[in-house]
C-alpha positions as CSV (number, residue, x, y, z in Angstrom):
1,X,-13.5,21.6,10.5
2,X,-11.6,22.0,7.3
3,X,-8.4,23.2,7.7
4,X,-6.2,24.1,4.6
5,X,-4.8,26.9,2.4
6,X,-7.3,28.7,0.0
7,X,-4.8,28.2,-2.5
8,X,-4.5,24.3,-2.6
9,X,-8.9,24.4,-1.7
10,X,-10.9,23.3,-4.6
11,X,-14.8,23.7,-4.2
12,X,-15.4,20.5,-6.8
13,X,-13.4,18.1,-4.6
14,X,-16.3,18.5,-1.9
15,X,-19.8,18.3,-4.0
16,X,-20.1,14.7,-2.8
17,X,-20.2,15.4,1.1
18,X,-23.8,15.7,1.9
19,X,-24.3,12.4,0.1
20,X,-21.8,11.1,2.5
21,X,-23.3,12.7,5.6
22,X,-26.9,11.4,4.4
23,X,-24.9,8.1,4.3
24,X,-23.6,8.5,7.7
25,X,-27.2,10.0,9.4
26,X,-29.4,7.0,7.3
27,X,-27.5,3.9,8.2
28,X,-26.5,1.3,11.0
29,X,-23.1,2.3,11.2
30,X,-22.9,-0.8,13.6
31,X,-23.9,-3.3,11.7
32,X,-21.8,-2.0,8.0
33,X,-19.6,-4.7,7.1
34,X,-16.2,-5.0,7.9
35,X,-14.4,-3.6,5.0
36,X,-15.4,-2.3,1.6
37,X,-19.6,-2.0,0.9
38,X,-21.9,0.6,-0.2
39,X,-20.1,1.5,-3.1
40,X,-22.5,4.8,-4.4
41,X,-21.4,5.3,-8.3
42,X,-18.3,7.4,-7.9
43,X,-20.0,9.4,-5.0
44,X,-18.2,7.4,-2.6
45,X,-17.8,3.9,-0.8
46,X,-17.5,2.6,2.8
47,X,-14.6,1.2,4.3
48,X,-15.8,-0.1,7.6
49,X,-12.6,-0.8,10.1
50,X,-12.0,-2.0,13.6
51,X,-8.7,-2.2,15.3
52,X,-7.3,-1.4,18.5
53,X,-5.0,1.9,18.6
54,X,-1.2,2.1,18.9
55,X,1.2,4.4,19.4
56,X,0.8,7.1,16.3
57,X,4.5,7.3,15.7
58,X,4.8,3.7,14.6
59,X,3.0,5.0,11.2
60,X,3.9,6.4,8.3
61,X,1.4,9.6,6.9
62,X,-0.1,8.8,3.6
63,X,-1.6,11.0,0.8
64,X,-4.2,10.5,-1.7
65,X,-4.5,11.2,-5.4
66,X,-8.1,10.4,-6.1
67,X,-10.5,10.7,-3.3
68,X,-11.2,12.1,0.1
69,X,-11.0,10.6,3.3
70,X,-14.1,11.1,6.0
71,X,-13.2,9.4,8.9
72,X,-16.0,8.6,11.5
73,X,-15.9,7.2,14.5
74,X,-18.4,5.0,15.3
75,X,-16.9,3.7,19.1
76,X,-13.6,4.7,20.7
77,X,-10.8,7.3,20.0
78,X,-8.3,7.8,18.4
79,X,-5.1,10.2,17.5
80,X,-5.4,11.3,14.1
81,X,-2.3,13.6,12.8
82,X,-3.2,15.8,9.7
83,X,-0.9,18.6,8.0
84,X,-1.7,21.1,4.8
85,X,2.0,20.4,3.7
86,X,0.3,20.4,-0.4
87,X,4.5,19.1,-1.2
88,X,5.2,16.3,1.2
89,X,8.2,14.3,0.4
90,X,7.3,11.0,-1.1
91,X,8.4,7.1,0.1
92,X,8.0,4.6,-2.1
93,X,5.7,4.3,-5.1
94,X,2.1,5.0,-5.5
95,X,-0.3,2.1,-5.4
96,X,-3.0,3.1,-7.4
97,X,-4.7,0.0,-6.6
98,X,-5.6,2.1,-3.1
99,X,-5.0,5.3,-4.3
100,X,-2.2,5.6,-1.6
101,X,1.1,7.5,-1.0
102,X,3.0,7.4,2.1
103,X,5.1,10.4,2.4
104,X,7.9,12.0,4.7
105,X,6.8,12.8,8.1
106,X,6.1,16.4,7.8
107,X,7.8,19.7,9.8
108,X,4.5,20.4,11.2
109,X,0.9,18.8,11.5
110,X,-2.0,18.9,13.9
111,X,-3.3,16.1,16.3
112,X,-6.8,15.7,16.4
113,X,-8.1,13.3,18.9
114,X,-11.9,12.1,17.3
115,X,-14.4,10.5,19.7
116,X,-17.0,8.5,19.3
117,X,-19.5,10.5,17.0
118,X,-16.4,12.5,15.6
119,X,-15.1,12.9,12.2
120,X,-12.8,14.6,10.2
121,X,-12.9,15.5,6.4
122,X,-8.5,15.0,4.9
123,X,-8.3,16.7,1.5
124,X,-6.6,15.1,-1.2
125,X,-3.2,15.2,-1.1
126,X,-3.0,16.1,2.4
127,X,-0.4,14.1,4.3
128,X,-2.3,12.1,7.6
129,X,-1.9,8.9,10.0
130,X,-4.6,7.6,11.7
131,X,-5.0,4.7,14.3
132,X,-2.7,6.4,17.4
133,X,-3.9,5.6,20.7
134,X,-4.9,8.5,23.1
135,X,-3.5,7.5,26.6
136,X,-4.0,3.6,26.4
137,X,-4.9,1.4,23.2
138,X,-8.2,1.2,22.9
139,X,-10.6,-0.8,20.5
140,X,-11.8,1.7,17.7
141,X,-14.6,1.1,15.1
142,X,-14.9,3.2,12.2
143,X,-16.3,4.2,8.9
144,X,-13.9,5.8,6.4
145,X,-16.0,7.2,3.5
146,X,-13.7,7.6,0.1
147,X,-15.5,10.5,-1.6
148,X,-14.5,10.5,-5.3
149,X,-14.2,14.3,-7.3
């Protein structure tokens, strides 16, 4: 599913998902590291997470500059809130260290709930909080592949 307006799509920012989903269909996704590994030139890397989910609301969205986010989840479920909004209203400063923004909580967004085997694809600069509990926290593990241009 890729959800956004033709206007803000760019066909370049994308040449680097089937690498990813080789990635994803050709490794242990249980046994990546927790963390950063598997750094592919500028392709992508993976960022291998485990956490246990909370209530959505208690975080901020965040944009990226540089890269796109594929989350996948390897066990669990989680809320995931995701709008097009290309102009969020910025908080803060950039770190460019993480290539991360957070931004005003925007008029409108969809909640997507992934499951284990799920993912989602979040376009650059599209504003997005991850982590929210469906129901009751739960413990989540997932890969988040940062895709570079």
């Amino acid at each position: 599913m890729l959800i956004t307006k033709l206007s803000d799509f760019n066909e370049l920012d994308y040449v680097n998902l089937s690498k990813a989903i080789h990635f994803l269909n050709s490794t242990d996704l249980a046994q990546t590291p927790l963390g950063r590994s598997h750094q592919r030139d500028e392709s992508f890397y993976c960022q291998t997470l485990e956490y246990m989910t909370e209530d959505v609301d208690d975080f901020n969205f965040e944009i990226h500059q540089r890269r796109l986010d594929l989350h996948y989840v390897v066990e669990g479920e989680e809320e995931i809130d995701v709008s097009i909004d290309a102009h969020p209203q910025l908080l803060g400063e950039y770190n460019s260290d993480r290539d991360l923004q957070y931004v005003k909580k925007p008029k409108s967004y969809n909640k997507i709930i992934l499951h284990t085997g799920d993912f989602i694809l979040i376009g650059l600069h599209e504003p997005h909080r991850t982590n929210g509990l469906v129901n009751r926290s739960t413990h989540v593990r997932k890969i988040v592949l940062k895709m570079g241009k």
